[in-house]
N, C-alpha and C positions, 0 to 999 in steps of 0.2 A: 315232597310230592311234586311230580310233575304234572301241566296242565296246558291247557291253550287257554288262550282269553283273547277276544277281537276286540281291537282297538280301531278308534275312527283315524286315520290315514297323519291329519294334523295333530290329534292327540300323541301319538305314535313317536312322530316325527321330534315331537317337543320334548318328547319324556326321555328319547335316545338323545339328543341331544345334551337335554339337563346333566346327564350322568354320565355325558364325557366331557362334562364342563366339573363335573366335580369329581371326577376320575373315579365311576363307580359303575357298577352293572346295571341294569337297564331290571335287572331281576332283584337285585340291592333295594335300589328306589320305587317298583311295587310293593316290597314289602315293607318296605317305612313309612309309605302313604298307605297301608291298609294297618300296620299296628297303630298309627296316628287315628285315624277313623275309628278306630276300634276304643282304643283306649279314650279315647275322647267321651265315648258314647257311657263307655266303664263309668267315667267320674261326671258323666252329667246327672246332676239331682232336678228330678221328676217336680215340677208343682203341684203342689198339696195346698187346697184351699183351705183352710184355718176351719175353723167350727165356730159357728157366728150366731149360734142358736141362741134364743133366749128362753128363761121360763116362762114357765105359764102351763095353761091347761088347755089351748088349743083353740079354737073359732067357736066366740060368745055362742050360747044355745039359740038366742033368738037370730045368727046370724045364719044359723044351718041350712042349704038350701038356697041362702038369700043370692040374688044376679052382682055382679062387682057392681053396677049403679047403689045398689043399698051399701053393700060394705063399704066403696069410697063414700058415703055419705056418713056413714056410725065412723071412721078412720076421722072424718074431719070436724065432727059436731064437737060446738063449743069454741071452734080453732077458727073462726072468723069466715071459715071455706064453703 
């Protein structure tokens, strides 16, 4: 397929260059810099935060309601805090 694509003047200048330092076409090395990009993206794996839950039944019944001041206090009671 043919196309245009504007390039900034030093960009230009540098990519025609590179590909006659490597005895290629200037149409060659966009499309080895866009399958690199490409395929790069292909085999990047996504982070996946793990599952880190714990059991249990959820926030004590007399904590329902309660402001974070009471819950950090029932989190640290007994624990010197």
């Amino acid at each position: 397929m043919k196309t245009t694509v504007e390039l900034a003047d030093d960009l230009f200048n540098r990519a025609r260059a590179h590909a006659a330092k490597e005895g290629t076409s200037l149409r060659a090395l966009v499309e080895r810099g866009l399958h690199g990009v490409l395929d790069a993206d292909e085999k990047s794996v996504r982070f996946q935060l793990r599952d880190a839950s714990v059991g249990g039944r959820g926030l004590r019944t007399e904590l329902q309601g309660a402001d974070w001041h009471r819950i950090r206090e029932a989190v640290y009671e007994g624990r010197g805090g």
